[in-house]
BAFI-3210 file (N, C-alpha, C; in Angstrom, 3 decimals, decimal comma, padded with zeros to 6 digits):
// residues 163
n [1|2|3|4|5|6|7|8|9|10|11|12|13|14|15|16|17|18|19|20|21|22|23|24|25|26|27|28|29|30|31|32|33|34|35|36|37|38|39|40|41|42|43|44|45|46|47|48|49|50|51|52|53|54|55|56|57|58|59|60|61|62|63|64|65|66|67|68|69|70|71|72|73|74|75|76|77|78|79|80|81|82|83|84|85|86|87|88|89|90|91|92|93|94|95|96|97|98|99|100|101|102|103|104|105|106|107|108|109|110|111|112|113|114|115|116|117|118|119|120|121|122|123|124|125|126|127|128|129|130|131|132|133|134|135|136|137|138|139|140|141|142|143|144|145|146|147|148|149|150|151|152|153|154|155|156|157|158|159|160|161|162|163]
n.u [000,849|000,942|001,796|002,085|002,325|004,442|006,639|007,164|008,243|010,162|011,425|009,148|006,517|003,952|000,572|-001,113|-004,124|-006,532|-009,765|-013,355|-015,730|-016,814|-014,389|-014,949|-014,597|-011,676|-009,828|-012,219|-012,577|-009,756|-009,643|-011,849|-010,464|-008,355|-010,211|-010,531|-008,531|-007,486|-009,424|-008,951|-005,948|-006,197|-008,240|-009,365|-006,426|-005,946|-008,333|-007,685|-005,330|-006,173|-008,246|-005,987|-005,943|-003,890|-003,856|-005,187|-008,619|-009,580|-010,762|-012,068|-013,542|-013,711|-014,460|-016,562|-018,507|-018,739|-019,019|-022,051|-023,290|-021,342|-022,433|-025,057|-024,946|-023,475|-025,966|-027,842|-026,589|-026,680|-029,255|-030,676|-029,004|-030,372|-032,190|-032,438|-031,303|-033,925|-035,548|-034,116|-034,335|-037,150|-037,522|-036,120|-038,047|-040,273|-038,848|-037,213|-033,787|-031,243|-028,368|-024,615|-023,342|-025,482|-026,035|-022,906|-023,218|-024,950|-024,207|-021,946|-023,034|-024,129|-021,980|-020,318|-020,019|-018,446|-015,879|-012,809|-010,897|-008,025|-006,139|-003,268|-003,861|-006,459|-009,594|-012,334|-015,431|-016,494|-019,213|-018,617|-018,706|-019,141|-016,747|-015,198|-016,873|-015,691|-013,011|-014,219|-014,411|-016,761|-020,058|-022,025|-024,874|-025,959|-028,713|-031,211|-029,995|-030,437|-029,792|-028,336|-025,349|-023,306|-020,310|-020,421|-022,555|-022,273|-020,352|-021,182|-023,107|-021,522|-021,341|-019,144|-016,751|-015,960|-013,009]
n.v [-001,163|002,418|004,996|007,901|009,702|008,507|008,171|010,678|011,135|009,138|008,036|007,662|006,407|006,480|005,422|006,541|007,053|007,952|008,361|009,162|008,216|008,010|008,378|007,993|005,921|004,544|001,917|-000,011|001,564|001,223|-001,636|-002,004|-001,368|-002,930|-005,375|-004,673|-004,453|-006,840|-007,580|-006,667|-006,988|-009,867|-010,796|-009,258|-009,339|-012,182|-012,998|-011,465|-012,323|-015,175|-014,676|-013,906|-010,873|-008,352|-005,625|-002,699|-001,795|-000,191|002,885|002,494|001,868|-000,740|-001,690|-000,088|-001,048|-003,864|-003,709|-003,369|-006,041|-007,574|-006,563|-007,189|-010,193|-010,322|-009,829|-011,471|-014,024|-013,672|-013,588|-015,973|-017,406|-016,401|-017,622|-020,110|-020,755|-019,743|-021,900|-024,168|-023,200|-023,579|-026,562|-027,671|-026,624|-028,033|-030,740|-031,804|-033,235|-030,827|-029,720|-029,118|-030,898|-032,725|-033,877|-034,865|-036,919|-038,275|-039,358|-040,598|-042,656|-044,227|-044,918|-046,400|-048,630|-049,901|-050,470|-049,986|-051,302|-052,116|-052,492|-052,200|-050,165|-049,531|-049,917|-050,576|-050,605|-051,692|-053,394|-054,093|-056,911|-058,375|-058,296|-060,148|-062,252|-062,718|-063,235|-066,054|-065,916|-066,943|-065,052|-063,516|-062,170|-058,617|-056,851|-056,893|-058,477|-060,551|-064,284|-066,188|-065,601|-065,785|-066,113|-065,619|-064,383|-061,873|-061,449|-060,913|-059,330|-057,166|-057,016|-058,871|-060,537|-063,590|-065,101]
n.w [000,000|-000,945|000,628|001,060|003,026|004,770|002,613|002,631|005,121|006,072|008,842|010,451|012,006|011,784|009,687|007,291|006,387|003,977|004,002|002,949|004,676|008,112|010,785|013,388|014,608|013,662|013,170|011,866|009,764|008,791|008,699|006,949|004,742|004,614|003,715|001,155|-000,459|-000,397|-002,247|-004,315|-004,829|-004,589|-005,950|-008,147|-009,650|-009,916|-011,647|-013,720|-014,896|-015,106|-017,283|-019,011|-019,168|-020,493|-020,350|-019,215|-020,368|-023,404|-024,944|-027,235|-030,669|-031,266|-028,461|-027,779|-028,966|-027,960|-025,554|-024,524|-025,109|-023,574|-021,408|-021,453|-021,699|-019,133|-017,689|-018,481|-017,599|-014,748|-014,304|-015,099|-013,488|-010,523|-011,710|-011,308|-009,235|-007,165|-007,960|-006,855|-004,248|-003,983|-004,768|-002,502|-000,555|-001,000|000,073|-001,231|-002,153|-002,082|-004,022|-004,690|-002,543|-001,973|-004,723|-004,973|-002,940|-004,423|-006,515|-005,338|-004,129|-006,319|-007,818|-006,062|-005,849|-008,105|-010,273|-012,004|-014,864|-015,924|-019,149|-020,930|-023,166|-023,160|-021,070|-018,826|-017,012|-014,629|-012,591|-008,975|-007,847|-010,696|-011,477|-009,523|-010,413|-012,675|-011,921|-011,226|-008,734|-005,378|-005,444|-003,323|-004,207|-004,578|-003,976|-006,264|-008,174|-010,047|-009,324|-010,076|-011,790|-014,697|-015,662|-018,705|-019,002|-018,371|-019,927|-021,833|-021,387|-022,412|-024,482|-025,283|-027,521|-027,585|-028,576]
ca.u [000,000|001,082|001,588|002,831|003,014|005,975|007,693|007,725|008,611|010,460|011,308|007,872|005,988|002,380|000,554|-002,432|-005,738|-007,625|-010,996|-014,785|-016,249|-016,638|-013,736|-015,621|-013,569|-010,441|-009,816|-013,064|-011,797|-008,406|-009,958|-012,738|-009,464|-007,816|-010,538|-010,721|-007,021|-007,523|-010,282|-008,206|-005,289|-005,704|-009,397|-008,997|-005,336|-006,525|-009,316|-007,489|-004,711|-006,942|-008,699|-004,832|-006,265|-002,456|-003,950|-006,429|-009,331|-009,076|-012,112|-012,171|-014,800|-014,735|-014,697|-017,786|-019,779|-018,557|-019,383|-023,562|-023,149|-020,769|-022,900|-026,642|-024,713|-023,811|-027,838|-028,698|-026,374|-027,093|-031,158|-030,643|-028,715|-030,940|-033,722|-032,261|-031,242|-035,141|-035,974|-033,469|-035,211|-038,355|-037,482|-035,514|-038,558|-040,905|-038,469|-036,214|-032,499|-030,518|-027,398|-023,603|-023,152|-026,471|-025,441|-022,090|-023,316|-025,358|-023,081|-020,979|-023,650|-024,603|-020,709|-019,441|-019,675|-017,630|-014,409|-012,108|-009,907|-006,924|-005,804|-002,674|-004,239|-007,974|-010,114|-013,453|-015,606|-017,297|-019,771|-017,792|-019,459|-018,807|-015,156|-015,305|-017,442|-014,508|-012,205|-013,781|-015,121|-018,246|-020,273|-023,278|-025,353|-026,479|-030,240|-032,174|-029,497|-030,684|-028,991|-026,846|-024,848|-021,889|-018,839|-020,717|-023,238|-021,521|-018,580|-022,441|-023,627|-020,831|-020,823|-017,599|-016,452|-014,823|-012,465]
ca.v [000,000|003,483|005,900|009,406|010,260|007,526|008,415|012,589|011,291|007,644|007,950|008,153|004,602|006,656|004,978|007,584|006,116|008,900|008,293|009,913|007,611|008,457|007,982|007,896|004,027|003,887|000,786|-000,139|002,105|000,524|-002,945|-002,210|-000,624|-004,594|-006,538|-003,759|-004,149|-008,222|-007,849|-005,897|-007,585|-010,796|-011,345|-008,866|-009,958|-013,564|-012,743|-011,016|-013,592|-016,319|-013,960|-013,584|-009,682|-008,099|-004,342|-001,903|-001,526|001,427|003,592|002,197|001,628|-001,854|-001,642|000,295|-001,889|-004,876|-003,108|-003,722|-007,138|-007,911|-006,077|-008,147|-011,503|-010,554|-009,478|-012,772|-014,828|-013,730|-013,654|-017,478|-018,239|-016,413|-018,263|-021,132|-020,692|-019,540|-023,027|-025,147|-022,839|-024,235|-028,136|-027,929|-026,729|-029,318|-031,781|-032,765|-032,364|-030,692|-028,549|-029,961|-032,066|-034,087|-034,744|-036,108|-037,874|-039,485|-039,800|-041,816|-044,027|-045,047|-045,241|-046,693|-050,652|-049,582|-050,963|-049,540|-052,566|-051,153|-053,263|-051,182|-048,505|-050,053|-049,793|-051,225|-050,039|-053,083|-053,488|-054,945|-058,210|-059,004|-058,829|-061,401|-063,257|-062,605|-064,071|-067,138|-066,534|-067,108|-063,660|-062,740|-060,910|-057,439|-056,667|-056,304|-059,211|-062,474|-065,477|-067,076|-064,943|-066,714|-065,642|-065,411|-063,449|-060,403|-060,560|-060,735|-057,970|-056,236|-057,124|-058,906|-061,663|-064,913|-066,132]
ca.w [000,000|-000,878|001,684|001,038|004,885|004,847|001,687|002,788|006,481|006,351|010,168|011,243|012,292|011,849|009,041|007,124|005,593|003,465|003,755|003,011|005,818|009,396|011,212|014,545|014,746|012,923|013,126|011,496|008,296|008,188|008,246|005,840|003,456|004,220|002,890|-000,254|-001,001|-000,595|-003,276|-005,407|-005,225|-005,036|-006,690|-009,611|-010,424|-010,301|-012,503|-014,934|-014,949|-015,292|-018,902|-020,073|-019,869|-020,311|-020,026|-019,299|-021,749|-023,878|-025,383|-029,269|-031,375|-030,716|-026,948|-027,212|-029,422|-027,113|-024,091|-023,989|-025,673|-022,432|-019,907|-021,310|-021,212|-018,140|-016,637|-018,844|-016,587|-013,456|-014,491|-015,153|-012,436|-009,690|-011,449|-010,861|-007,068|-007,067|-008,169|-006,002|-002,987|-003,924|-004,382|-000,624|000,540|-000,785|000,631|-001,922|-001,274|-003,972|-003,942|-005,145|-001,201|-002,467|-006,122|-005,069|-002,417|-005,380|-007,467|-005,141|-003,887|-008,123|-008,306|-005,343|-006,429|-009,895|-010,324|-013,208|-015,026|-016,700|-019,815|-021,505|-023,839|-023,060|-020,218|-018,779|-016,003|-013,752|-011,133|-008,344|-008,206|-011,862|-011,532|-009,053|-010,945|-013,819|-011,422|-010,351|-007,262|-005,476|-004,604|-002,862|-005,009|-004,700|-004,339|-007,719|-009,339|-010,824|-008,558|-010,513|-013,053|-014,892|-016,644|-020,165|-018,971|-017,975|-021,171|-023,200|-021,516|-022,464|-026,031|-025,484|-028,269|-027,144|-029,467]
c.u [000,903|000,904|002,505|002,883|004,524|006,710|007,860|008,146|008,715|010,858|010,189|006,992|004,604|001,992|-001,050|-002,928|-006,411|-008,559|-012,265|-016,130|-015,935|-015,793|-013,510|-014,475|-013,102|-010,017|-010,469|-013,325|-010,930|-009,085|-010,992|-011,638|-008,611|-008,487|-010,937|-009,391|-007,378|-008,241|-009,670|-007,124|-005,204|-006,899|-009,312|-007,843|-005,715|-007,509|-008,585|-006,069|-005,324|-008,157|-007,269|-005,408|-004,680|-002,325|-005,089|-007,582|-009,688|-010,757|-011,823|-013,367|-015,466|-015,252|-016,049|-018,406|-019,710|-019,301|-020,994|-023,417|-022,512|-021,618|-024,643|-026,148|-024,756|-024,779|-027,898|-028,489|-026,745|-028,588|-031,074|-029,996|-029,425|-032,461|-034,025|-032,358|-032,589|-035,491|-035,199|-034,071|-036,426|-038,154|-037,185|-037,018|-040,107|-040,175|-037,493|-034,821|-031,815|-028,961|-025,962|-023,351|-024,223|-026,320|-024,419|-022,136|-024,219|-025,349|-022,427|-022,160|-024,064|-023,083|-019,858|-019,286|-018,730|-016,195|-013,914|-011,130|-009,311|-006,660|-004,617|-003,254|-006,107|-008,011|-011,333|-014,249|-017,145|-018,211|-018,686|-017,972|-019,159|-017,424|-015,163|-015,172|-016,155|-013,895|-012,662|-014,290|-016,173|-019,009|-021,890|-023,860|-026,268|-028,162|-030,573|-031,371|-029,609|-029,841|-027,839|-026,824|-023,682|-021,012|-019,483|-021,691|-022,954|-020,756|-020,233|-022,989|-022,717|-019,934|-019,941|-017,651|-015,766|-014,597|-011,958]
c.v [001,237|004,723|006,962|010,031|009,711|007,962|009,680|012,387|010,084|006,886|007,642|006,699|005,484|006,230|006,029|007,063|007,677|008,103|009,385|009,390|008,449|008,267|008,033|006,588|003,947|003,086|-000,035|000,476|001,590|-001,035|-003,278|-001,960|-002,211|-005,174|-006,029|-004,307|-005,869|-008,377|-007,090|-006,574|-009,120|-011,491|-010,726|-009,679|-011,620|-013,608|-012,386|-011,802|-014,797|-016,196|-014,052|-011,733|-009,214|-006,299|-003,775|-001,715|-000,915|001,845|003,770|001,920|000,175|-002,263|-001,312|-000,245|-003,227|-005,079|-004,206|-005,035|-007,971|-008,429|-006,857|-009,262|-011,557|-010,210|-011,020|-013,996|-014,683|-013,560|-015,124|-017,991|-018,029|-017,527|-019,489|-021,611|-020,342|-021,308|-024,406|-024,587|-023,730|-025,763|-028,349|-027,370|-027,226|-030,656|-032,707|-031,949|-031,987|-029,581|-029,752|-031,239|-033,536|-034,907|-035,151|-037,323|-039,143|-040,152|-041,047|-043,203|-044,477|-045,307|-046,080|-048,012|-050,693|-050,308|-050,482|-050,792|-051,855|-052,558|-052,375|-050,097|-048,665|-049,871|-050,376|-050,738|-051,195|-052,833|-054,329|-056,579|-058,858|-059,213|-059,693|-062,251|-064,036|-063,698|-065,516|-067,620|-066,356|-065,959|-063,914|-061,697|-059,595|-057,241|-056,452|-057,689|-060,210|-063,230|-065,697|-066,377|-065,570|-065,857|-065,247|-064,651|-061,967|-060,481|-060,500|-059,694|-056,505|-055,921|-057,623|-060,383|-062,409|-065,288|-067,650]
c.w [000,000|-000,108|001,378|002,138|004,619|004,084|002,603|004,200|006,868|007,989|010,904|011,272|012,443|010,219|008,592|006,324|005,357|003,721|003,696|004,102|007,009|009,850|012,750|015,365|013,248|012,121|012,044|010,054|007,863|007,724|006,801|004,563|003,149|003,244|001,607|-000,450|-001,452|-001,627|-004,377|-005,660|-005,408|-006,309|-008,005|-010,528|-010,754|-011,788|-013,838|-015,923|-015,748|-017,522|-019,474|-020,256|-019,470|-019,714|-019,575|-020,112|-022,241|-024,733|-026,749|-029,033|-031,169|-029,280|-026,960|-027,899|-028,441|-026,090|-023,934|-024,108|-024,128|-021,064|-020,235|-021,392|-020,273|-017,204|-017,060|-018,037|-015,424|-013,334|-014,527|-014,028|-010,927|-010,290|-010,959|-009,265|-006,615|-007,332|-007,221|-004,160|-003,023|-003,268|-003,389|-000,364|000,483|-000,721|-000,118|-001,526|-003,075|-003,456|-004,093|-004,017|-001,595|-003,538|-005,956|-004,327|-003,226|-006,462|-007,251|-004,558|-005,316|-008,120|-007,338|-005,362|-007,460|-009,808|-011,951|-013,432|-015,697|-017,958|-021,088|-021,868|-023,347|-021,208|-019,865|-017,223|-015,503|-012,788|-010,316|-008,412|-009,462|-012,160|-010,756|-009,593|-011,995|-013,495|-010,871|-009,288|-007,092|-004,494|-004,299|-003,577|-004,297|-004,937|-005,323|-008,828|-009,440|-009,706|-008,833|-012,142|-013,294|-015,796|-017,906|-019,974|-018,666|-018,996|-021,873|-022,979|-021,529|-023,756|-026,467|-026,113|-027,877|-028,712|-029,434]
res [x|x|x|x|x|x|x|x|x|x|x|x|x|x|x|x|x|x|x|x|x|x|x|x|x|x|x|x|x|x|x|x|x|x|x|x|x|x|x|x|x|x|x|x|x|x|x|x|x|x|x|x|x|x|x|x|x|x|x|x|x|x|x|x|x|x|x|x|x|x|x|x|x|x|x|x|x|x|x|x|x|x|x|x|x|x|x|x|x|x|x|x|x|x|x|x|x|x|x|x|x|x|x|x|x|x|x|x|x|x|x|x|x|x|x|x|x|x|x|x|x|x|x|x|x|x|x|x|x|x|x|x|x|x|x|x|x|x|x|x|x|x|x|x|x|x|x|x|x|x|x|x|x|x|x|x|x|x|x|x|x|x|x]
***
């Protein structure tokens, strides 16, 4: 932070905050000037980092046709995305669960039997149970699955050709 007290008087351990706020509490200025600087430096630069923007953006012709085009994508996004968060209010509060914690938690319960087989450049993605089966041994099936599944029934339901 830039302080022209300090430069014109490098001896001096007093530190000066312009402000147009009250300065009734200090303190309460300096800190609000922290979490401004933190949003400036690290959220802008991130931001503009993250675009590759290298400069400022200058007042051409195409800037200003850009401009509205910019500024109604961005109403159109944030009109779609409150409408959304309007609609995930609702479903939570006729009782369904929704928000990213619920979809991975049901994600991982549809995924958590899966087994990945590696085969050099190839790949294959298993219920657990059927690799077993692959191998040989003798499993306890899983609610909803037929009794007795055999080796040819799982490479068939998986389109797979015995030579």
């Amino acid at each position: 932070m830039q302080d022209p007290y300090k430069e014109n008087n490098p001896n001096s351990k007093t530190m000066v905050i312009l402000t147009n706020g009250p300065a009734s509490k200090p303190l309460k200025v300096y800190d609000g000037y922290d979490v401004r600087s933190e949003i400036e430096n690290s959220l802008f630069r991130e931001a503009k980092q993250a675009w590759f923007i290298q400069r400022p953006s200058q007042n051409t012709k195409a800037a200003l046709r850009a401009h509205p085009y910019l500024t109604i994508l961005t109403m159109a996004l944030t009109t779609a995305y409150q409408g959304w968060m309007d609609e995930q209010d609702k479903l939570e509060q006729n009782g369904q669960d929704t928000g990213i914690r619920k979809f991975r938690e049901k994600v991982k319960k549809e995924n958590g039997n899966k087994l990945i087989i590696f085969d050099q450049d190839r790949y294959a993605i298993f219920d657990a149970y059927e690799v077993f089966i692959l191998c040989g041994r003798n499993v306890l099936m899983p609610t909803g699955v037929p009794e007795r599944i055999t080796k040819e029934d799982i490479l068939q339901k998986y389109s797979v050709q015995l030579e």
